[in-house]
C-alpha positions in Angstrom: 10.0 -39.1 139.8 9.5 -41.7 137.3 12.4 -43.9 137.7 10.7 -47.2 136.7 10.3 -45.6 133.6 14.7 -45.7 132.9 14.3 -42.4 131.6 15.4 -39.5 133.6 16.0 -35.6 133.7 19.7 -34.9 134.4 18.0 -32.8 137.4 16.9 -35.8 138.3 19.5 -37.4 138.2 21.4 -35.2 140.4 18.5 -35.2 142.8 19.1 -39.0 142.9 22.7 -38.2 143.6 24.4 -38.4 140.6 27.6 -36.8 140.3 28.5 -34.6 137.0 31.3 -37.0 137.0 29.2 -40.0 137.7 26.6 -39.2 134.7 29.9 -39.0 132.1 31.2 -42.6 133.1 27.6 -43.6 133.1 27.4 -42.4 129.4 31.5 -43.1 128.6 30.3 -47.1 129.1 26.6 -46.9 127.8 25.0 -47.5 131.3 23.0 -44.1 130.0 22.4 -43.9 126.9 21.6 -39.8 125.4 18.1 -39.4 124.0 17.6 -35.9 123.6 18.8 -32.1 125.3 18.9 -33.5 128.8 17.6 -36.7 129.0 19.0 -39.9 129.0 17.9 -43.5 129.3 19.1 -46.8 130.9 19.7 -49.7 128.8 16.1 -50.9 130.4 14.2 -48.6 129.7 10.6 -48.8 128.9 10.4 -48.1 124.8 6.9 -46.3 125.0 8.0 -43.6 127.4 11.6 -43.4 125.3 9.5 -42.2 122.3 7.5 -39.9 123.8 10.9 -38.0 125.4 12.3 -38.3 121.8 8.6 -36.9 120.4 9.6 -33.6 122.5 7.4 -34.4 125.9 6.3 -37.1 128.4 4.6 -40.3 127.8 0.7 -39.0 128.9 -2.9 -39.5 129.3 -3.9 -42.8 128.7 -0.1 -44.0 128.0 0.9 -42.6 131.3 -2.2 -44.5 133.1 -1.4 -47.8 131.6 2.2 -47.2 132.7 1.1 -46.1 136.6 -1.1 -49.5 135.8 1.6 -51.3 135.4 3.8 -50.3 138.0 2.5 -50.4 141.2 -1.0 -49.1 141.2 -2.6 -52.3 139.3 -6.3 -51.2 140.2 -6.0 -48.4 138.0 -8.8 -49.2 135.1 -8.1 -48.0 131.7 -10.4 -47.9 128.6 -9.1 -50.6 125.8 -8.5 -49.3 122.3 -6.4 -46.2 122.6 -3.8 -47.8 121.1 -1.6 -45.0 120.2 1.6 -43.7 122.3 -0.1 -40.5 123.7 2.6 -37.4 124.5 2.3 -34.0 125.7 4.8 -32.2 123.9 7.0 -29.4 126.1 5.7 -26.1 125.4 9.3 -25.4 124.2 8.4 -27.9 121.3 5.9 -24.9 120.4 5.8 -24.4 116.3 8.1 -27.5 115.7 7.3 -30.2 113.5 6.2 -33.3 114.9 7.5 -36.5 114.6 5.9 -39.2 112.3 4.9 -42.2 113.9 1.8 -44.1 116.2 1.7 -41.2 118.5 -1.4 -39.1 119.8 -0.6 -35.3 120.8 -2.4 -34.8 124.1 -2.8 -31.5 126.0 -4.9 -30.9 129.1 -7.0 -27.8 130.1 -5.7 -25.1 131.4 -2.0 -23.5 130.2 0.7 -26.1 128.9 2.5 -26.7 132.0 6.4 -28.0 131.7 8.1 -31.6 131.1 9.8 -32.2 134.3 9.5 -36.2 134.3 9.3 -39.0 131.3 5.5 -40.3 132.3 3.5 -38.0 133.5 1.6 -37.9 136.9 -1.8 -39.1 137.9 -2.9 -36.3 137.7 -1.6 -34.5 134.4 -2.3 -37.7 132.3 -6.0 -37.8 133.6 -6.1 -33.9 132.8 -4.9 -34.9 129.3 -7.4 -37.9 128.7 -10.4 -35.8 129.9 -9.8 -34.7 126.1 -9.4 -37.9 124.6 -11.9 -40.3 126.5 -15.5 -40.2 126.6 -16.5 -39.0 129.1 -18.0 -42.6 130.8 -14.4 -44.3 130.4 -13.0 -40.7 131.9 -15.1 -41.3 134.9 -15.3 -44.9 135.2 -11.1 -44.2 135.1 -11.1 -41.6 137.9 -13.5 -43.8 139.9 -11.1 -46.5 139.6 -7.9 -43.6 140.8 -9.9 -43.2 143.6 -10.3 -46.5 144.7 -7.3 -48.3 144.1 -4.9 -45.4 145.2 -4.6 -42.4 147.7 -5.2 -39.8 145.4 -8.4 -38.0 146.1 -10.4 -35.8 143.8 -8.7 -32.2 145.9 -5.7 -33.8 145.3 -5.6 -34.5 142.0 -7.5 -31.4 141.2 -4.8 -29.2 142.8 -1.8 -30.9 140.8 -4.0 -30.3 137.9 -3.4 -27.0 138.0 -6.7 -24.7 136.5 -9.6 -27.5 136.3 -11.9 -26.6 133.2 -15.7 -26.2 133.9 -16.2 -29.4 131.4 -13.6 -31.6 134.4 -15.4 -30.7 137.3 -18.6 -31.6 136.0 -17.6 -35.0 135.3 -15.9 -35.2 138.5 -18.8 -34.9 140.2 -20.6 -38.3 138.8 -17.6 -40.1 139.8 -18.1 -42.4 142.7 -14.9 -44.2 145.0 -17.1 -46.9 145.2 -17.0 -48.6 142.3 -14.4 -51.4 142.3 -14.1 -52.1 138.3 -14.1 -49.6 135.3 -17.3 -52.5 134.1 -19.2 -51.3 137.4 -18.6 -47.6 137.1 -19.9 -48.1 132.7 -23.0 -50.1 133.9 -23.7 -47.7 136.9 -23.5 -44.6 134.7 -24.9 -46.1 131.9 -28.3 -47.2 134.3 -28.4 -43.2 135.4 -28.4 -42.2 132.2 -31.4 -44.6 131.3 -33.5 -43.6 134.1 -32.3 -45.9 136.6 -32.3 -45.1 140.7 -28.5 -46.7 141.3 -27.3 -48.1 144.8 -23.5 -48.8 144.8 -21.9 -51.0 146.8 -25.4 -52.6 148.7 -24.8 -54.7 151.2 -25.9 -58.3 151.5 -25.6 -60.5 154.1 -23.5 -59.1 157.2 -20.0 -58.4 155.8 -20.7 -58.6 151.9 -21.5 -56.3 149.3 -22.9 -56.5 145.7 -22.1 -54.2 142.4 -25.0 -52.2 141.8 -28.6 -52.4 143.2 -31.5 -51.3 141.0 -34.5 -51.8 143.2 -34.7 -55.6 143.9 -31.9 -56.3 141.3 -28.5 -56.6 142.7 -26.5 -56.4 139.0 -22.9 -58.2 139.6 -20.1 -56.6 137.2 -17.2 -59.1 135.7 -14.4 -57.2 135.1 -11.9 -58.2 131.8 -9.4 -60.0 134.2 -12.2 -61.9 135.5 -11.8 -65.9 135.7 -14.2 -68.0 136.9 -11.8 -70.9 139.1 -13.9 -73.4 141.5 -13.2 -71.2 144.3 -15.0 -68.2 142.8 -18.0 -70.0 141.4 -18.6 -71.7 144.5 -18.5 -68.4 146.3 -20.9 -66.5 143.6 -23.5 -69.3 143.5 -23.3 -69.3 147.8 -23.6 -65.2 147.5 -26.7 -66.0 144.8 -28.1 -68.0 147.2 -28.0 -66.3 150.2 -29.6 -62.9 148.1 -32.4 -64.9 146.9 -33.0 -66.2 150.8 -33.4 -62.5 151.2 -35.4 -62.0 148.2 -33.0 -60.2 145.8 -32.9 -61.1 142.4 -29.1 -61.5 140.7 -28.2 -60.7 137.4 -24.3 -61.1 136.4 -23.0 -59.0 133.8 -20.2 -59.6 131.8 -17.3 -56.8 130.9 -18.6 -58.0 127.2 -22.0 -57.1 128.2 -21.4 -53.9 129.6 -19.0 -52.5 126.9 -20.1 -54.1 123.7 -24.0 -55.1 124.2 -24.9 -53.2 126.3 -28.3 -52.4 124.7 -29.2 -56.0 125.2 -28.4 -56.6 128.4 -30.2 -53.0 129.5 -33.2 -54.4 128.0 -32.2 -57.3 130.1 -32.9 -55.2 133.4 -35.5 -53.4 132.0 -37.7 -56.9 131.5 -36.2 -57.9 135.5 -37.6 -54.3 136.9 -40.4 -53.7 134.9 -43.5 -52.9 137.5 -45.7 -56.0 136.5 -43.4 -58.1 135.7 -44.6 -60.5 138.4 -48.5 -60.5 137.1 -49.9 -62.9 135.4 -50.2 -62.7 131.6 -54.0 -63.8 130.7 -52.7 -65.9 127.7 -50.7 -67.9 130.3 -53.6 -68.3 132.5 -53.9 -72.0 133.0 -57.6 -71.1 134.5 -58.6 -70.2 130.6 -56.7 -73.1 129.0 -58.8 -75.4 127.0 -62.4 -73.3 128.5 -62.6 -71.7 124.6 -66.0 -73.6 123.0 -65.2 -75.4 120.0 
């Protein structure tokens, strides 16, 4: 049930204990307000998912994650951009024009299932966005599902319903690991370039770092990062301690990984490089000033 959303099934209202009676004083006195064949709102309720029900569905892929973001499973990382209200439409909506309006029609694999809640579930919105994400922001957001909540990959696979060929192959590059959506793009993106990736290596006795890239330990800032006195005490004591064990650091910012990401790969390319540690012969100070004149 999505009661944060405000906007409810009359079924689900009646599950929640609503009298018949109950639901018409409700709507005599506007406490619920009618928004379409068996839905109503509260005079709260969350605008975004209030369209979607009036679109002819539920408020979905990544509209539905931001929403779970936002109410009560925070570690939940979703792609920026995306800007549109994304709605699967009930299959009863079928043939029927579609509203005008900043909305995105969304539909996961498989057969249409029905509207039974306002927002859809984990789940069904991640089976919507596997069709409007990349797929590095698709894993990179499932990565951070599996992390930040209970839900594992069975799970959400079984509320999916059929899970398309195209799904489980991207399910399998996903990683519970990874503790930011900027880890899961960087660790992903270093695969794709070539890269043997450790995630999560440990340093120290209790600690961990991002990635590892063999000596590299790569650090990922996430967009809600801030850098107070506390933190950059504690990532200059952690940069210590990995050089003491001879590990190199390189930190990388979400702007890094998402927007320049070519730079900063050529970045760890220069770190990693095989002999990178020799000496050049132009910067041999044995052959400085030994040309004859």
């Amino acid at each position: 049930m999505t009661s944060d959303s405000g906007v409810y099934t009359l079924k689900e209202l009646a599950a929640m204990g609503w009298s018949p009676d109950d639901i018409k004083r409700a709507r005599r006195s506007e406490t619920l307000i009618p928004v379409a064949h068996g839905w109503v709102r509260s005079g709260t309720a969350d605008q975004r998912v209030v369209a979607a029900v009036v679109a002819g569905g539920a408020l979905s892929c990544v509209g539905a994650l931001r929403f779970h973001q936002a109410h009560g499973s925070s570690g939940i990382w979703v792609p920026p951009g995306y800007t549109e209200t994304h709605v699967r439409r009930s299959k009863h909506m079928k043939g029927k024009p579609r509203p005008s309006g900043p909305f995105r029609w969304c539909q996961g694999y498989g057969q249409p299932l029905p509207v039974v809640t306002a927002v859809d579930s984990i789940p069904l919105a991640l089976n919507c966005a596997a069709r409007c994400l990349t797929a590095e922001e698709w894993i990179a957001t499932v990565d951070s599902v599996l992390n930040a909540t209970d839900w594992t990959i069975p799970d959400i696979q079984a509320e999916m319903g059929r899970v398309a060929r195209v799904v489980t192959a991207m399910f399998s590059r996903c990683d519970d690991r990874s503790q930011s959506g900027t880890e899961s793009i960087a660790r992903l993106r270093l695969i794709a370039a070539g890269f043997e990736v450790e995630v999560q290596p440990g340093i120290g006795t209790h600690e961990h770092a991002d990635l590892r890239v063999g000596a590299l330990l790569i650090e990922c800032d996430g967009r809600a990062y801030h850098s107070d006195a506390e933190t950059f005490r504690n990532d200059r004591r952690r940069d210590r301690m990995t050089m003491i064990d001879r590990w190199m650091t390189m930190r990388l910012t979400y702007d890094d990984v998402l927007y320049n990401w070519d730079e900063a790969l050529e970045d760890i390319r220069a770190v990693t490089r095989s002999d990178r540690h020799r000496i050049r012969r132009d910067n041999d100070p044995r052959r400085r000033g030994n040309s004859s004149t």
